[in-house]
N, C-alpha and C positions, 0 to 999 in steps of 0.2 A: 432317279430322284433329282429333284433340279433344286439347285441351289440360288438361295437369293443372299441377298442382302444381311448377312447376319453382327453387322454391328449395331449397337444400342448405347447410349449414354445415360449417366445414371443420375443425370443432374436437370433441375427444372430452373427456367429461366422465369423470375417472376417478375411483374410489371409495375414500376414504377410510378411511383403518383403522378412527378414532374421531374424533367429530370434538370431545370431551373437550379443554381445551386444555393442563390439565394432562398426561391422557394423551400428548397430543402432543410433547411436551417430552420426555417419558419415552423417548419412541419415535423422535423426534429426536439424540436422544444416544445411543441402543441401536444404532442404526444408523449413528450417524456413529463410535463407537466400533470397530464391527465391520470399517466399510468401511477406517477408518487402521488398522488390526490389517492385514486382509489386505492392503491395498497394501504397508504399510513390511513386511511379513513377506516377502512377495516380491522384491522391492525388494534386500534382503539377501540371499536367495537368488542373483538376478540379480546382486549384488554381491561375495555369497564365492566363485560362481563364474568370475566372472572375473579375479578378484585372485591368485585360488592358480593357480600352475600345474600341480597337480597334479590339478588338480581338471577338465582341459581333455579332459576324455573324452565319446567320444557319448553316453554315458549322462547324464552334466553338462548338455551341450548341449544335449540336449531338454530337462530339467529346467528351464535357465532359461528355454527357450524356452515350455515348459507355463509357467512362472512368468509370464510379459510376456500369454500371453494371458489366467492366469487376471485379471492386471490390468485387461486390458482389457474380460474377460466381467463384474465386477464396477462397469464404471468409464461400462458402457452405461445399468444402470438406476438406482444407486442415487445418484448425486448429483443427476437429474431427481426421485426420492421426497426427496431433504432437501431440495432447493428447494420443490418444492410444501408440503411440512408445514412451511416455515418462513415461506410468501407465504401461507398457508392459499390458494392456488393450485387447480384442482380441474380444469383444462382442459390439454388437450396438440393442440398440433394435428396436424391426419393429414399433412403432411410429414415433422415430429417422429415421430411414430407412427411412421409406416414407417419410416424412419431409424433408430429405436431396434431396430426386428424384425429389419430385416436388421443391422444392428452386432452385433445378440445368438447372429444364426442364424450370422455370419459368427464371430465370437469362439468359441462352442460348437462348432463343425467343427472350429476350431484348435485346440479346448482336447483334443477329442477323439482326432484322429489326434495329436499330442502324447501325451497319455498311451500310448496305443498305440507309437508310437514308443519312449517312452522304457521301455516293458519289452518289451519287444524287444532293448534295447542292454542292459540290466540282465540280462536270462535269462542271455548268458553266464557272467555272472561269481556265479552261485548254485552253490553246492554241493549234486549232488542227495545225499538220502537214501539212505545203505546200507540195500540187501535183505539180510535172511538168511536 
């Protein structure tokens, strides 16, 4: 039986945008801006819907419900990218790895049959277009 090579590393090296450190700053804040936009946006969503009760419709429902996963599909990769460009960080490991794939795969189904859902419960309430 011939023997090879049997070390393996359990760590992935991921690739930097720029490794510029001004760039990084930039890119730092472009993203951390982007990411508190879309959480406190949903957030509020998630919040005006539950507050009004008028507002307690299936259409609503799925909405916040699309709203909590888009939190979540946003919440899988990008605070792992402002850690690393703020430790100049450049490694992930393949537990992390996989963890992050399937939270992404898992968020992205929800976020999907969500939107789905949610015009579906919205069609009724459209006015079609008069033929004449």
């Amino acid at each position: 039986m011939e023997r090879g090579n049997q070390t393996g590393t359990g760590n992935f090296i991921l690739l930097v945008f720029s490794d510029d450190p001004d760039l990084q700053s930039l890119l730092f804040g472009l993203l951390l801006s982007m990411y508190l936009v879309t959480v406190l946006g949903n957030l509020l969503i998630i919040l005006a819907t539950i507050s009004d009760s008028h507002l307690h419709t299936p259409m609503y429902f799925f909405l916040s419900n699309l709203s909590l996963a888009d939190i979540g599909f946003t919440s899988t990769t990008i605070p792992k990218a402002l850690r690393n460009i703020q430790t100049q960080s450049k490694v992930i490991t393949f537990a992390g790895c996989i963890s992050q794939i399937c939270s992404f795969f898992v968020f992205a189904c929800q976020d999907n049959l969500c939107r789905g859902r949610t015009l579906m419960a919205a069609a009724p309430s459209w006015q079609p277009l008069p033929h004449t």
